[in-house]
VEXVO-699818 format. One record per residue (C-alpha): z, y, x. Coordinates in steps of 0.25 Angstrom, whole numbers, plus 5000, padded with zeros to 4 digits. Layout:
<mises>
ZYX/...
</mises>
This chain:
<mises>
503849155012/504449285011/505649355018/506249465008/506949615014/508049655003/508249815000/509149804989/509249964989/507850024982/506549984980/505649974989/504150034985/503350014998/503249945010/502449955024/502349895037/501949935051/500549895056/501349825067/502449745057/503749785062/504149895051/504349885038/504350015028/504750035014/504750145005/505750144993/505750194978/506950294983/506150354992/506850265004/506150205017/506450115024/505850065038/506049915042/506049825054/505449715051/505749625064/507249665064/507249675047/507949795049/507849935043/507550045055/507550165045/507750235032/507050355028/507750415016/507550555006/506050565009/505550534997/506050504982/504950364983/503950294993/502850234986/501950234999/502350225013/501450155024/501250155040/500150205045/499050095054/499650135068/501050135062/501650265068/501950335054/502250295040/501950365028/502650375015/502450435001/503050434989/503850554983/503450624970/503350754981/502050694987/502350695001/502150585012/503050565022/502350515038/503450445047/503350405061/503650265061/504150275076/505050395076/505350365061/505250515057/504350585047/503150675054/502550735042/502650745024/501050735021/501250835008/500250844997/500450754987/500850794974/501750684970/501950554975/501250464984/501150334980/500250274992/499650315008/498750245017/498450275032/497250255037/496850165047/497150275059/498250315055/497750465053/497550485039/498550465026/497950445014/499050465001/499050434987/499750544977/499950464964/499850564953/499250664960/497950594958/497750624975/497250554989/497750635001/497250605014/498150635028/498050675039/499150595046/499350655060/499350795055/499950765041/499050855031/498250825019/496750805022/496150775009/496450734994/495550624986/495450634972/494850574961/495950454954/496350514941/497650424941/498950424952/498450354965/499350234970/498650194982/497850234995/497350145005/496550175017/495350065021/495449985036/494350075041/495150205035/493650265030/494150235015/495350255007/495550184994/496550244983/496850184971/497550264955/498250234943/496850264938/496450114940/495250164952/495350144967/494650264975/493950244988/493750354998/493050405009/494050455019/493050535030/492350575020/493650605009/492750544996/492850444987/491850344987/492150244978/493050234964/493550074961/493850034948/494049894942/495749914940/496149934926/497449984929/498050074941/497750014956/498950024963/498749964978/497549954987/497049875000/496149865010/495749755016/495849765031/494449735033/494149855023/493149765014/494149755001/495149844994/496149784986/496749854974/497949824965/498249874950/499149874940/498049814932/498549674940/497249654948/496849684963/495449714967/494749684977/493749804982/492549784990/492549904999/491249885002/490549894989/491749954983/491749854971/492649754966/492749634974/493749534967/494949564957/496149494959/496949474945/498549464944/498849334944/500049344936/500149374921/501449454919/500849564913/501949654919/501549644934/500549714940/499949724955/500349834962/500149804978/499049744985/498549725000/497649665010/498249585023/498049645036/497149515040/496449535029/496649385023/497649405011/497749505000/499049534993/499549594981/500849614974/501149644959/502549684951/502849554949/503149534963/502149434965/501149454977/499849384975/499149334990/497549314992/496649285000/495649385005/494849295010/494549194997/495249294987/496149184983/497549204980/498349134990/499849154988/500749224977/502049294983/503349294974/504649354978/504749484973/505349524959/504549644957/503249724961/502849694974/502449854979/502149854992/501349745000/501049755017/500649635027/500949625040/499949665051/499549525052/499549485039/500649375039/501749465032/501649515018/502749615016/502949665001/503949744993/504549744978/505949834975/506949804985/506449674993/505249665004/504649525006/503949495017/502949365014/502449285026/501249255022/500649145032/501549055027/501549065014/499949045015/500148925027/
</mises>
């Protein structure tokens, strides 16, 4: 079953969660942010006229700041969740950014610049630019740190997911087995698997270990129209989730790899999807609604 939050005023791009469950952020196609309590289902604030877009926003492990991007001018915005203020603009980006990542401690930033063909790494405390990875020969959609932050795994229109060494700023490893642009990543949290999405309507599974495909997991429905366009691993490390633009959110068991349950509600592309820290709570996003699926009893 599913509860459903109405914003009837824009559309919303992304969401987050808090590590500790009780705020809710969502980040616009105007450029609006919105921070939500959860317990109360009330909004606590509204930041407006900082950027023209969020495509990425997330809060970092500890859950003291929160980072945005988005605007065609490059920048990234850090917030202090607690004083709800901004402490710095991370400039270096020639154009938008479509996705960030923390890693695990909280200390570094890593950000994706779309067609700037770039990886920039942070320094989060001092808020300056350590390093830039290159290599994709396409715009990069997404970044994503690993559990144990030694890697970072980014993923281009040029169908190919990139994995890095962080201490030692080098790629180790090009993945390719997506015949069209992979738009989402995950880790699992035990760091053995990474999880890719694309538009060409699969997931892959990655053994991080040998760094070769593990298992493909094919769309299940034929409308040639939708593709798959987010994809995450539960916090406990049981249950795999992906949305596509149809709306439809496929369930799988990690464990079997067996599909478990098939989520309808939404109209449209489901673009964001985040659990709760204990894995009961599946939130996901699609234009001006938010459902947020229980999802021990739609298994029990």
């Amino acid at each position: 079953m599913a509860k459903t939050l109405h914003f009837s005023d824009t559309w919303i791009k992304q969401i987050a969660l808090s590590p500790d469950n009780k705020l809710l952020v969502m980040g616009y196609y105007d450029g609006t942010i919105r921070l939500w309590d959860i317990k109360s289902n009330q909004e606590l604030v509204t930041i407006k006229g900082c950027m023209n877009n969020i495509d990425s926003i997330v809060f970092s492990p500890n859950g003291k700041l929160l980072a945005f991007g988005g605007d065609i001018n490059g920048e990234i915005k850090i917030w202090d969740v607690a004083r709800r203020r901004e402490i710095s603009t991370l400039i270096g980006h020639k154009d938008c950014v479509c996705s960030l990542s923390f890693s695990p401690d909280s200390k570094l930033l890593a950000s994706a610049g779309g067609i700037d063909e770039t990886v920039r790494i942070w320094d989060v405390e001092k808020g300056m630019q350590l390093e830039i990875l290159k290599g994709h020969r396409d715009k990069i959609v997404v970044v994503a740190f690993s559990p144990d932050g030694k890697l970072l795994a980014s993923a281009s229109w040029d169908e190919t997911i990139k994995i890095w060494d962080i201490k030692e700023i080098k790629e180790l490893e090009t993945l390719t087995g997506h015949i069209n642009a992979v738009v989402s990543l995950s880790f699992s949290p035990d760091g053995r698997f990474l999880a890719s999405a694309s538009w060409d309507k699969t997931v892959i599974i990655w053994d991080m270990t040998t760094k070769e495909l593990f298992k493909q997991i094919k769309q299940i429905h034929n409308d040639r129209d939708n593709i798959i366009d987010s994809v995450t691993f539960s916090p406990d490390n049981k249950w795999l989730v992906f949305g596509d633009s149809g709306g439809i959110i496929e369930l799988w068991d990690t464990t079997k790899w067996e599909r478990l349950q098939t989520l309808k509600g939404h109209k449209n592309c489901v673009y964001s999807l985040v659990f709760s820290s204990d894995s009961k709570l599946l939130f996901s996003c699609n234009d001006d609604t938010i459902k947020i699926w229980n999802l021990r009893i739609r298994i029990c």
